[in-house]
N, C-alpha and C positions, 0 to 999 in steps of 0.2 A: 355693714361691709358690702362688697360691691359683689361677691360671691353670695351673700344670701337672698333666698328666694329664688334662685335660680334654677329650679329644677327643673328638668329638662318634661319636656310636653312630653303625654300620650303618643308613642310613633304613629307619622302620619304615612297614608300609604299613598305615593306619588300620581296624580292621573293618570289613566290610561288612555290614552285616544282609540276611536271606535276599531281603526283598522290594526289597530297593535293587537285588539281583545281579538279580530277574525284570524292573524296570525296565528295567536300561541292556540287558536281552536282546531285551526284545519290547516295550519305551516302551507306545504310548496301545492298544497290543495284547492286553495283559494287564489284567483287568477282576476286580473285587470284588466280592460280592457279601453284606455282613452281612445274617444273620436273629440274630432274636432265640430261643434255647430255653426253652421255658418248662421247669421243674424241678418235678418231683413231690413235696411234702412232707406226710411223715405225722403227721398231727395229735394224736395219740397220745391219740384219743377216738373210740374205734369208733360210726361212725353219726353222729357229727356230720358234716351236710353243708353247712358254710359252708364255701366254697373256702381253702385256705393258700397264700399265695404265696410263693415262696421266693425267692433271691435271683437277680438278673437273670443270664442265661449267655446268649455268644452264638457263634458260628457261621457261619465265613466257605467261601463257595467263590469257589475261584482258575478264572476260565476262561482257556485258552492256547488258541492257536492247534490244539497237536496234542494237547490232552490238559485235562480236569476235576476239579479238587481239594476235598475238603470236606473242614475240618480239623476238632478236636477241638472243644469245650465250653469255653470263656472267660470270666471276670468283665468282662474288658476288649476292646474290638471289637480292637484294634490287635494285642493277643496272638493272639485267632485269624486275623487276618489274616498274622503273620509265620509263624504256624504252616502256613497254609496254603503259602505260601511256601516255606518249608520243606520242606515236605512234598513239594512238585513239583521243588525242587530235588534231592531224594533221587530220584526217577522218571526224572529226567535227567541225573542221573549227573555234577550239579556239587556242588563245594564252595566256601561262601562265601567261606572264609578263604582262598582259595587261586585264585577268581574274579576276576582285573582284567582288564576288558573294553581291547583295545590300543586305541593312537589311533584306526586310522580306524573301529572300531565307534560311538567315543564321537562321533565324527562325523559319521554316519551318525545316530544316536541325537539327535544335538541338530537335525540338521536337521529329524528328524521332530518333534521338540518344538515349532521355532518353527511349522513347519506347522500343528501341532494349537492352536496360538495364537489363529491366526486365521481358524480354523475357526468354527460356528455352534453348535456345542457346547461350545465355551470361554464364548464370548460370554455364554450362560445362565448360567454357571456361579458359585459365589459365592466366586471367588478374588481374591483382590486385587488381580489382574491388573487380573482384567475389569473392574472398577472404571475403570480407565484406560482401557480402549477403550470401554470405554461413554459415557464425557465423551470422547473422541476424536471423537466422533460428534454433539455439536452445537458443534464449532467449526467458524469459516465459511472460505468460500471456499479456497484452497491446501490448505489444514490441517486441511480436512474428513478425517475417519476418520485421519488421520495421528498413530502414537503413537509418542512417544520412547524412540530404544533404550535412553536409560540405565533406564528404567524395566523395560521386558523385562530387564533386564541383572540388576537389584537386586531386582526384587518376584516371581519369578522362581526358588524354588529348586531345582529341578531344571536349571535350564539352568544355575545357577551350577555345582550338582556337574558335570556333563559336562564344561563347559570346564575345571576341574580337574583332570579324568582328563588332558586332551587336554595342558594346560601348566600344571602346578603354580605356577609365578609368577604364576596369576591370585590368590593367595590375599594376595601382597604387592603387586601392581599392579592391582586392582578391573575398572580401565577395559579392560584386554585383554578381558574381556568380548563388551564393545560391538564389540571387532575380531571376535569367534569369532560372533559372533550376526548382525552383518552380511555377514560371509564366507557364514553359513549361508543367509542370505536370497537374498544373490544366485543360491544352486540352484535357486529358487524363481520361474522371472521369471513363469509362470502362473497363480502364488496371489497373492504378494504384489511393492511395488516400492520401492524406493528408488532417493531421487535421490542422485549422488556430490554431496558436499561439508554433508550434511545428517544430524544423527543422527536420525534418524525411519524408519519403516516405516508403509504404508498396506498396505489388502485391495486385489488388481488389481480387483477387480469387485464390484462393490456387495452388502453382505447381505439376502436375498430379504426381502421386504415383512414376511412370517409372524414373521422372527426379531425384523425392529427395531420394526417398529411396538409390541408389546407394549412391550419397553425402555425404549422415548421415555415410553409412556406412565405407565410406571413411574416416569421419572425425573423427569420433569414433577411427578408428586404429591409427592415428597420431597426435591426438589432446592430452597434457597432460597437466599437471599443469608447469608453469614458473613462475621462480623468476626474477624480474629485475629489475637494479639501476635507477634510476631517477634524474631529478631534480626538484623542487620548487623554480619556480625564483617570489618571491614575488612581488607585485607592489610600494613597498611602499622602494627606496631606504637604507632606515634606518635599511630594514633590510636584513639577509644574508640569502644568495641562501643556503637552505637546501637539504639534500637527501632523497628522497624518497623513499619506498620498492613497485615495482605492483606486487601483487600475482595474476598472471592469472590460474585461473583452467580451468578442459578441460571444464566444461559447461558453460563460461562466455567469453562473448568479451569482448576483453581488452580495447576496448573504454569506458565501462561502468565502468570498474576497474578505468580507470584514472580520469570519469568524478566523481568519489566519492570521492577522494583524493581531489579534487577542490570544494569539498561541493555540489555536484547534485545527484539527486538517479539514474540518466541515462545521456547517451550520446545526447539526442537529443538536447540540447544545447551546445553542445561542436566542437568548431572550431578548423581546421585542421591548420597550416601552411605548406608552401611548401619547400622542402628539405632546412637544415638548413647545412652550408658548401658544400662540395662537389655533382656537381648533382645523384650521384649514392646513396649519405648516404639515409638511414632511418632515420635518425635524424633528429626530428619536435618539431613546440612546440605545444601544446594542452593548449585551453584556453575557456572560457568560451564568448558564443555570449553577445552582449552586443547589445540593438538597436540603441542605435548612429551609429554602424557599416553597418544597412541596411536603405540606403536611395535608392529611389525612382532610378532610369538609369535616368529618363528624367532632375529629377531636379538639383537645382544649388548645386552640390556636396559640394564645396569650402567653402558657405555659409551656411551651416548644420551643418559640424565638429567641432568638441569641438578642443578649442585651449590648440596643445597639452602638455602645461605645467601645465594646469590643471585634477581637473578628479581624478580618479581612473586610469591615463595613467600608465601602463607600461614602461618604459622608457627601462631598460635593454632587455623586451623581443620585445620591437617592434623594436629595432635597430638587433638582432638579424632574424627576421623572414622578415623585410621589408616592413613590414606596422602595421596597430592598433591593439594593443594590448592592455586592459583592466581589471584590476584584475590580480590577480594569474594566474600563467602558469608555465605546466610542459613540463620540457626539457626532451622527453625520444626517444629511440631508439630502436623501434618496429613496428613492420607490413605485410603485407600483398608482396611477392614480384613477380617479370613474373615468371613464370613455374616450381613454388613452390607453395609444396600445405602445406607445414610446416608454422608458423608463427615465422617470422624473428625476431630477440632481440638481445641488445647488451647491455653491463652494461653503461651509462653514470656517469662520474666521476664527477668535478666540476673543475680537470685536464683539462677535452675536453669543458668545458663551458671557461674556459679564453683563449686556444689555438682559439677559435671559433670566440673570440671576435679577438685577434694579428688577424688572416684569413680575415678580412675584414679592414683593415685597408693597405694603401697601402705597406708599408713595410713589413706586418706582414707573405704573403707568404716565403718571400726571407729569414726571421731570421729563421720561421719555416722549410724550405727546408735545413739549415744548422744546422738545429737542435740545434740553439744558440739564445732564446729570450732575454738572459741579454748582452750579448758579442757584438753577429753580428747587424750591419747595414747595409743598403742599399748603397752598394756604389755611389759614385758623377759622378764616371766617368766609362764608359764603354771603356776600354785602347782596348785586344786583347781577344778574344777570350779564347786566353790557360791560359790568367789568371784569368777568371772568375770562381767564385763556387757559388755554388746552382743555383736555375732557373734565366732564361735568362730576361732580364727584359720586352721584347714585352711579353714572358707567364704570368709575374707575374702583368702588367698592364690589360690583358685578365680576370686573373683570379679576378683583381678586380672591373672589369665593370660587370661580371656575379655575384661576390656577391652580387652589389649592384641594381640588375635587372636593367643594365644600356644595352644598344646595343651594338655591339662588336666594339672594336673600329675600326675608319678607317685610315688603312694608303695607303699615296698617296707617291707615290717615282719618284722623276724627277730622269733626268740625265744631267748633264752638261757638254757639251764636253768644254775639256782641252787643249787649244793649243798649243805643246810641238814640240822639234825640234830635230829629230836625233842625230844629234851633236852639243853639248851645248856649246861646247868652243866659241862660239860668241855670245852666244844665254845672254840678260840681262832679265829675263822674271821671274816672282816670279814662281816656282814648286807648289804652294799649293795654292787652289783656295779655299777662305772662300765667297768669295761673288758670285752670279752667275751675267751674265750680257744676257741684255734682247738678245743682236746681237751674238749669239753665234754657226751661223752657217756658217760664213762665213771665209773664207781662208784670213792669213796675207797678204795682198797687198807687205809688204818690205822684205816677206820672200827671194826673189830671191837674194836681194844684202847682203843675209848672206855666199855665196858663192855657186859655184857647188855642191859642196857634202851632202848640208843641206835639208832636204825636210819635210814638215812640217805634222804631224799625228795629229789625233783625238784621246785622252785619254778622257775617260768617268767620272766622278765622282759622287757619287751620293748625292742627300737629300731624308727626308723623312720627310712630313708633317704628322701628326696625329691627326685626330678627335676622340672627345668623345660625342658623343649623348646620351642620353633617349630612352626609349622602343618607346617616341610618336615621335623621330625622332625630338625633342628640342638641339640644339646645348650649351652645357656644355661648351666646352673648346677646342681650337684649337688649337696645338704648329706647327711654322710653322720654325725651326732651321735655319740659315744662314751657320752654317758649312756643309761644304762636305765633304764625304769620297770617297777612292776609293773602298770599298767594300757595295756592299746593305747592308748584313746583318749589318754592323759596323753603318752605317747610320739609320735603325732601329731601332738597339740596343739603340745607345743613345739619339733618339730624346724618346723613351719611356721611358728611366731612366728624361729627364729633365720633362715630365710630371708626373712620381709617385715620383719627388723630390719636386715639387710646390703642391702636393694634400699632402705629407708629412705634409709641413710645415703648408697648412691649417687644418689638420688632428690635428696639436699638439699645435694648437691655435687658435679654433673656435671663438675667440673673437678678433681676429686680425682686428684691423680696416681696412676699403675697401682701404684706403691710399695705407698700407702697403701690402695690398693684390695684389695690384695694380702695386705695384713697384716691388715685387717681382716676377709675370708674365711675366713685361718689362724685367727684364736682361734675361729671357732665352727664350724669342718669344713666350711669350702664350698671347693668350686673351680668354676672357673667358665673359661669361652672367651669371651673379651676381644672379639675378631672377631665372634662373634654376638650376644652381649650389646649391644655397641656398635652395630650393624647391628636390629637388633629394636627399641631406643628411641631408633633416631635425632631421631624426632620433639618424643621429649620433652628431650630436652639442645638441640635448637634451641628449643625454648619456653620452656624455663627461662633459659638461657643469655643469652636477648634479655629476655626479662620477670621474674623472680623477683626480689624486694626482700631485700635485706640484713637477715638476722635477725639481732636483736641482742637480748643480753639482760642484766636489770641486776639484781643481786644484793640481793634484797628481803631484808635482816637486821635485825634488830632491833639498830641498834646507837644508844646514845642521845646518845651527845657532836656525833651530824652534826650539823651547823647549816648554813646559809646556803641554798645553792643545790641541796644536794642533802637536802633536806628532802621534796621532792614524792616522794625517793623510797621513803620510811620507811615501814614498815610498821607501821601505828597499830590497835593492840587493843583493844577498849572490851568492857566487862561483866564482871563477878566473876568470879574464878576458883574452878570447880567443881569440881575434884581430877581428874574425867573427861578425861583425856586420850589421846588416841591414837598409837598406834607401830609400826613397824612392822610387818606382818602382819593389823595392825588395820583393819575395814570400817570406813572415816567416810561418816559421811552427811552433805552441807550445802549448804545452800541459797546459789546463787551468784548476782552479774549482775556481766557487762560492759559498759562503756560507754567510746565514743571522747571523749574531753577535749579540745577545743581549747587551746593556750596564750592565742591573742589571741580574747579575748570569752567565755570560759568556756564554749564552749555543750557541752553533754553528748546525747549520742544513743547510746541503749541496742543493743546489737549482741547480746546474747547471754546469756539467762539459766534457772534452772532451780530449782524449787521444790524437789526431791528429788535432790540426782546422790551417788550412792554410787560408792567406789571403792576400790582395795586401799593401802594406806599400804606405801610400800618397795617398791613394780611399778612404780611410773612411768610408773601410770595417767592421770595429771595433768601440765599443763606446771609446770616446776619450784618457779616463783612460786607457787603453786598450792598443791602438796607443804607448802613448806618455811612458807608463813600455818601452815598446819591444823597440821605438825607442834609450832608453841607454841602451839594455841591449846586452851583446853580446851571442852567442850561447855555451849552457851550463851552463847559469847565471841562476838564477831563483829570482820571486820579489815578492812581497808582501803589499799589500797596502788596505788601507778601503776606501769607496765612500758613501756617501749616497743613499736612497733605488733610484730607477727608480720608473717607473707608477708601479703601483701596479701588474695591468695585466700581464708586465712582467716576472714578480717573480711565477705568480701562475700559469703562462701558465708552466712554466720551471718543477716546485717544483715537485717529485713524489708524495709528501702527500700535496696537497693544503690544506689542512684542516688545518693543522697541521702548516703552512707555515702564514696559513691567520691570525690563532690564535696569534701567536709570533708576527706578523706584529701590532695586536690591542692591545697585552697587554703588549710590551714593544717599548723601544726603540732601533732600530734595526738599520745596516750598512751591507752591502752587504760585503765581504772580497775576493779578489783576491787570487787566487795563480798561477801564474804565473812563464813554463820554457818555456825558449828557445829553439828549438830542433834543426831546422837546417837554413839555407835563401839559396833560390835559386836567382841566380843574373838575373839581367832586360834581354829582347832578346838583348839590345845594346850589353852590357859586352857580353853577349856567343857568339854574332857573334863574336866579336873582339879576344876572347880567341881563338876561332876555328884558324883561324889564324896567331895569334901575341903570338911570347911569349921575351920577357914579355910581358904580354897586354897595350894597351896601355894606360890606364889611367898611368902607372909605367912609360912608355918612356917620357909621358909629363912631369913629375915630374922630371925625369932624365934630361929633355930639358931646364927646368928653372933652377935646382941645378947648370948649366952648366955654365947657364947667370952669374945667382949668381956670382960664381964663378971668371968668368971671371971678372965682372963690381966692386967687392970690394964691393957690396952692405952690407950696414948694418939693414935699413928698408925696409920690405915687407909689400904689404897688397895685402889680396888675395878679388875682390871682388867676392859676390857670393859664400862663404867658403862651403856653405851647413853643411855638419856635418864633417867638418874640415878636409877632406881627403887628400887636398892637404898639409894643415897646418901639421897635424900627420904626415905624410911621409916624409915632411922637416925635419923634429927633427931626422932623421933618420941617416941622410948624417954631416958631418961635413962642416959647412959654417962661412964665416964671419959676419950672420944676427945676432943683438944683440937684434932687436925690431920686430915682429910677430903683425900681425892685420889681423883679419876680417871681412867683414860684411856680412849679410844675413837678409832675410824677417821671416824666420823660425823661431821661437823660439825652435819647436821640436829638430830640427835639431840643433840650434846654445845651446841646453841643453846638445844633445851629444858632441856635439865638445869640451865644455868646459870639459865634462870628463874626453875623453881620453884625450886633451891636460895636463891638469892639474895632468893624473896619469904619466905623461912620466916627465914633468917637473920637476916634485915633486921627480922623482925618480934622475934625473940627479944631484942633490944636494949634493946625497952622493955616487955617483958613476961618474968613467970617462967617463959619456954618449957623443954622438958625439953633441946634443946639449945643451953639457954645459955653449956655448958660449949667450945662446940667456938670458937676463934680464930682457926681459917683454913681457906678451902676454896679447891680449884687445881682446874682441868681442864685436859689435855694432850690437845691431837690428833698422837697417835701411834699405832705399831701393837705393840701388845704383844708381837710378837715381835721387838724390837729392844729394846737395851738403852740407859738410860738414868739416868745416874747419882742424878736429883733424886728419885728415890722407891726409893732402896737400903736397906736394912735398915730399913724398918719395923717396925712389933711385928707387925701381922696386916696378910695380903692375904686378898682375896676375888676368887674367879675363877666365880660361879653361871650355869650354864646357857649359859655361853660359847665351851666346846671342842669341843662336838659342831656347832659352826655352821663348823670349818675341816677341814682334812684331815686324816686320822690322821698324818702324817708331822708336820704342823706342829702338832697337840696334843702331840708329843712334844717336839718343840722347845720350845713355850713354855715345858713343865713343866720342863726342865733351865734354861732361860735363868732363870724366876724364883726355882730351887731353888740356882743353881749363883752366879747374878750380883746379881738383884734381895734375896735372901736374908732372905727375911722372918722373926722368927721362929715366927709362927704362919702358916699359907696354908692356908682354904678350900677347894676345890673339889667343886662337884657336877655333876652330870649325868643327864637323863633313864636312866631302868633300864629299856633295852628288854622287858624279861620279863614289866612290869605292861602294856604294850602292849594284851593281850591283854583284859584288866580295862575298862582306862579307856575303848577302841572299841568293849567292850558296851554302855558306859554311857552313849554319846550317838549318838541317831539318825542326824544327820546324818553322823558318823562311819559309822555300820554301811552308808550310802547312799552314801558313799564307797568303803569298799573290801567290797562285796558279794559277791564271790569269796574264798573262801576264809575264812570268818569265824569267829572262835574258833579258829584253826592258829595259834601263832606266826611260825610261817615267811609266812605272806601279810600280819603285821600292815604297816601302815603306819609310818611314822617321825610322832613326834609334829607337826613344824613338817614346811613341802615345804624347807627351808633347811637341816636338818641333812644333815650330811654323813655323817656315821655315828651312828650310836647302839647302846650296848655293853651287853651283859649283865653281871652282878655278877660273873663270872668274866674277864672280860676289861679289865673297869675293875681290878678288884686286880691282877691281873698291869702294868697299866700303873703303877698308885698305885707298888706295892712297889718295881719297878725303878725307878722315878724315885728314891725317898727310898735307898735303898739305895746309886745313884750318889752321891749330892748332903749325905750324911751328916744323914739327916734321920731320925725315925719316923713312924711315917704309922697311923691309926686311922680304924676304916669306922662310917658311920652314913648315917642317912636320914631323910627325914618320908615321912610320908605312908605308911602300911604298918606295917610291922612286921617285927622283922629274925628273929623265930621263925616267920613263915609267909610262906608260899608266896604268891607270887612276889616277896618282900624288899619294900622301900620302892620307892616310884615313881618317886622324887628319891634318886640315892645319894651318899651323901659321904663325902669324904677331907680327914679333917683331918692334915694334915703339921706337925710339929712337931720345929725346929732344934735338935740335939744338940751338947753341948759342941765349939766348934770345934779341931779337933787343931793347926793351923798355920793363922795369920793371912796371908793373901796381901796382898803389897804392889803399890799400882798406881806404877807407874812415870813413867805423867804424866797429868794431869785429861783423864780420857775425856770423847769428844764427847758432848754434848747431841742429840739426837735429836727430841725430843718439842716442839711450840708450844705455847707458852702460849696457852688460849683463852678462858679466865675466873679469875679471880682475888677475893677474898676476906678482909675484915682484919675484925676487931671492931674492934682498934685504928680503922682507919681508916672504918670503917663505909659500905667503899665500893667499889665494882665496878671491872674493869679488862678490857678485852678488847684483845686481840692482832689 
């Protein structure tokens, strides 16, 4: 199960960097002191005396107590400052790694920090602190100089590291905090005081004239009145997040503005949250303290907490901010910022509250970076590089361990050496290593009897394991891939897409039973610990659980008999059809909008649209509606179709007037509406290798190689297996042949949707014009899987099986070839398959290729595989050995050829084939009763009847 073994590692204790460890040793005692070095550069012009200046270095000394540092020459201040650091930590005989200061230092240390707070040296200082005590200072009467701990607590990172040190469940409970910083105060009663029953601190005695007078008058100059948008995220889901107005004037802190909008006449009950989205935003929530929130450090935290489906919880704002949330809370975007003495403000919409929510959801980086929340998903697969868009998925896994104050994840990258042979014409050896094996360092013992000229190399491949831990270093989830690549990055890239595809799926079904949780884990290598998992997003399975909308989705096909009621939901293609169409692997490019559709009053409001969105065809880059338009549509076509709504969030994160967007959503009944064009498709790197070279390209010389058979053999039935979206079928109809009967089958529906199109417009046309295949009377498509048998396409004259067996596994390419050879019993059968060996040729020949696999370039052994889908790909030595076994079980002969090449030079044709050809049968087998059917009819075909049929 996907939970077992998953026990969480030995807690690991996070680095410390050298100048953190001179911190928590000597706090506001140890002092900095950057200079800048100027650098000597030789102008390499004797006598010229215009000064050269060279690039900036600078130069830190460390003063301590018992001892003066001055470190090396730095581009950056911060390097020479850790340096310095460093360097005094070597003097004194500490090591970072191995330096954690115990509780009562860290206590000792944070006391000194709130002291140095409120100090007259803070005061000056341009922290974002001081910001807050500096507006502390023209509020009247009680709450004169009085600042809110939650502020100390939040704005404040070094007092947040200490109280860390002191109880790591500050990192899951925020507010303990405000208990570590007032415990600290009270050591204090001659600097500073607080009252009990108040979150606030004041200075015991007034700051001398020298310090504030300048201040005031500072603030006086650049202090004025502000407007700013807010938000009201109520506690009680039933009702809706309102806007609110903060009027800050110049004589008022705007914490006191915000805590009156939440019903207080002051801030000293008002909690801060910590940066809400990006760690740079201002954007927080403000809430009111609540004492379920301050429990005791020592005591049994767990056992105190309201369970959080009860309550006055919060649900919306504590999945938001990442922990308890109680009552009403304003989302706003204001504050105090470093080395600004302005107060920082920015309007909060109710736009940036649903964008905020997509941001923490694992997907919801990558739709947002495409700027497409109704459209784009998260692709399945990470193919190459050059056809990826928006962020990479190791940053957008990153970015969602840090929304959700998770550790940064860890990846671990083996290497697997690949035992490959110079010269492969003897070599029977699979090229593509999925599994690694434990003995992997040692030399082939039978390499020598492959002859003189072979000599054996190491090719490197790689994986990449991926952890996700907790801030307290709890093991979450662990994927540990079986696939190799030969690129790191490529091996990153997708072991972090199979993990934010599994947190997906439980993201969009927190009620998934552990079963299926469990099995969905197993197919992609993760295990995971149930207990932390569950315990880490608790927030977000109470947010979705109470709010997420029922996604529903409705099968946009083209199908033409619907009538009535479900007409709105047809998918309607207008514009000529251009032959350009696209398939899987294919870059389309097309210009989209969406818009919400009222049923009552038609009224249409635009939610989401884009002049240029490219995307990979077959990633499932697109939501499916999406996909399955573009895959009938050809370039210049443009479609039209209605879906019902998505989550709701989607809609509002997109909508420019959410308001406006949410209203229509409540008070009618609404359909999202497509408009979809085509704009152009860029073909897979296979086909541009191939074009760069071949003209005609080669998928046309195969079609040209079997017209040929055809031809030759009088054949009147084909079946192509593996049709895809009918390219070989369509290009037949092209040529004049004696085929009277067309078949074929595919897995795809997408695909075998388009096939049936074009097939059906060329047919349809031949009817009344002298087309060349006038001759053919019927054409069938089956969605089935060619490795299964099925009796309605048995002894045909010719099958065609092109460029189809290197996309399964070599076990199951031997299958096929006995099941068609032994059951399906054709008497002619095609087969080709990419010739690894011109590899080498065709990835000189196009750039982007060489920018792809730039290691190892011109070696066989580092080429790439022509598609990222093939699963193997065989040299002409190891295709014959497959070809000859098959026909030789199956009573068949079998004959080698190719396009593209040439079968006297080096390295053979590009495309190799095997023509198999059925030898007198020695003994007719009899079936003993009508074998099952297998295969769906999905399109259908009559001259007779001149008329379509779908299943």
């Amino acid at each position: 199960m996907g939970s077992s073994g998953a026990a969480a590692p030995e807690g690991k204790k996070a680095t410390i960097t050298p100048k953190a460890v001179i911190y928590q040793k000597y706090g506001i005692r140890a002092s900095y002191e950057v200079e800048e070095v100027p650098e000597v550069v030789q102008n390499g012009c004797p006598g010229l005396c215009i000064p050269q200046k060279g690039p900036c270095l600078y130069r830190c000394r460390l003063n301590l107590p018992e001892l003066s540092i001055l470190s090396g020459t730095f581009k950056k201040k911060k390097d020479a400052e850790q340096d310095a650091a460093e360097m005094a930590l070597r003097k004194l005989g500490i090591h970072p790694l191995t330096h954690n200061p115990d509780v009562p230092d860290a206590g000792e240390e944070l006391v000194s920090r709130v002291a140095y707070l409120f100090s007259n040296e803070f005061l000056a200082s341009q922290h974002p602190l001081s910001g807050h005590f500096k507006a502390a200072l023209i509020r009247e009467g009680d709450l004169y100089g009085a600042v809110p701990v939650s502020v100390i607590a939040v704005y404040d990172g070094k007092i947040s590291t200490l109280c860390k040190l002191i109880d790591p469940k500050v990192e899951s409970n925020p507010c303990l905090v405000i208990s570590f910083v007032l415990r600290a105060a009270a050591t204090l009663p001659t600097l500073i005081t607080a009252t009990e029953g108040q979150l606030w601190i004041r200075r015991q005695n007034p700051y001398p004239p020298e310090v504030i007078e300048p201040l005031l008058v500072e603030q006086s100059s650049i202090l004025g009145s502000v407007c700013v948008q807010a938000l009201l995220i109520p506690s009680s889901l039933n009702e809706d997040i309102k806007p609110v107005t903060l009027n800050v004037s110049s004589s008022a802190y705007y914490l006191d503005v915000i805590a009156q909008k939440l019903g207080l006449l002051d801030a000293s009950k008002i909690l801060v949250s910590r940066p809400i989205g990006k760690a740079s935003s201002e954007t927080r929530l403000y809430f009111v303290a609540s004492d379920l929130q301050f429990v005791e450090p020592s005591s049994d935290l767990d056992g105190k907490k309201p369970d959080i489906f009860e309550g006055s919880m919060n649900t919306r704002a504590s999945y938001l901010a990442g922990q308890e949330v109680y009552g009403g809370a304003i989302l706003a975007s204001i504050g105090f910022t470093w080395k600004s003495k302005d107060l920082f403000h920015e309007d909060v919409f109710l736009k940036l509250y649903y964008r905020m929510l997509i941001y923490k959801t694992p997907s919801g980086p990558y739709k947002l970076s495409r700027e497409s929340t109704t459209a784009a998903e998260l692709p399945v697969v990470f193919t190459i590089k050059s056809n990826w868009r928006g962020t990479f998925p190791r940053e957008i896994l990153c970015t969602f361990c840090r929304q959700h104050r998770l550790s940064e994840p860890v990846f671990t990258i083996s290497r697997y050496p690949v035992k490959a042979l110079s010269d492969l014409s003897g070599s029977q050896k699979k090229l593509k290593v999925t599994e690694s094996t434990e003995d992997t360092g040692h030399t082939n013992e039978n390499a020598a009897n492959h002859g003189d000229n072979e000599t054996v190399e190491s090719v490197s491949n790689f994986r990449c394991e991926v952890k996700v831990l907790s801030k307290l270093q709890d093991l979450l989830l662990q994927c540990s891939p079986k696939d190799s690549y030969r690129k790191e990055t490529d091996c990153i890239q997708n072991a972090s897409l199979k993990v934010l595809s599994w947190l997906s799926s439980y993201f969009q079904d927190f009620n998934m039973p552990l079963e299926k949780l469990n099995s969905l884990a197993d197919a992609i290598n993760i295990k995971f610990n149930p207990q932390h998992l569950f315990k880490e997003f608790k927030f977000c399975s109470t947010m979705y659980l109470n709010q997420r909308r029922t996604i529903k989705a409705n099968n946009c096909v083209d199908v033409p008999q619907a009538t009535g009621e479900h007409e709105n939901y047809l998918l309607r293609i207008e514009g000529p059809e251009s032959g350009i169409c696209p398939s899987n692997g294919f870059l389309a490019c097309i210009c989209y909008s969406a818009c919400l559709v009222t049923e009552v009053g038609h009224t249409k409001e635009l939610i989401e649209s884009s002049h240029e969105f490219e995307f990979e065809m077959g990633a499932r880059a697109v939501n499916p509606h999406v996909e399955a338009a573009v895959a009938q549509m050809s370039v210049g076509q443009s479609a039209f179709f209605l879906v019902d709504l998505p989550s709701q969030e989607l809609i509002l994160a997109a909508a420019n007037d959410s308001a406006r967007a949410l209203s229509l959503i409540n008070s009618n009944m609404c359909r999202l509406e497509y408009c979809i064009t085509l704009l152009k498709v860029t073909e897979p790197l296979e086909d541009r290798m191939e074009q760069a070279l071949f003209s005609p390209p080669l998928s046309k010389q195969r079609v040209e190689y079997a017209v040929e058979h055809i031809k030759k053999s009088g054949a009147t039935t084909l079946v192509d297996f593996g049709c895809g979206s009918g390219s070989l079928l369509e290009s037949l109809l092209d040529y004049p042949t004696s085929l009277r009967k067309i078949v074929g089958v595919d897995l795809s529906l997408k695909s075998l949707s388009r096939a049936a199109k074009v097939l059906h417009s060329k047919l349809s046309r031949s009817c009344d014009a002298d087309l060349p295949c006038r001759g053919i009377q019927s054409a069938t498509l089956y969605d089935g899987s060619i490795l299964v048998f099925d009796p309605r396409i048995c002894g045909f004259d010719i099958g065609t099986c092109l460029e189809v067996i290197e996309h399964m596994e070599e076990d199951q390419a031997s299958l096929f070839g006995d099941l068609v050879l032994s059951s399906f019993r054709p008497s002619v059968l095609i087969v080709s398959t990419p010739n690894y060996e011109y590899n080498v040729i065709l990835q000189k020949s196009d750039l982007s290729s060489q920018e792809e696999a730039a290691e190892g370039k011109g070696q066989l052994e580092s080429c790439r595989f022509r598609n990222h889908d093939h699963k193997f790909e065989w040299t002409r030595e190891q295709f014959g050995l497959w070809a000859r076994n098959l026909a030789s079980r199956n009573n068949y002969g079998v004959e080698f050829s190719g396009v593209g090449g040439s079968v006297d030079r080096e390295p053979g044709f590009a495309s190799q084939i095997a023509l198999f050809k059925r030898l007198p049968q020695r003994d007719e087998r009899i079936e003993d009763e009508e074998p099952v059917r297998h295969y769906n009819v999905i399109w259908e075909w009559s001259r007779c009847e001149t008329s379509e049929s779908f299943d």
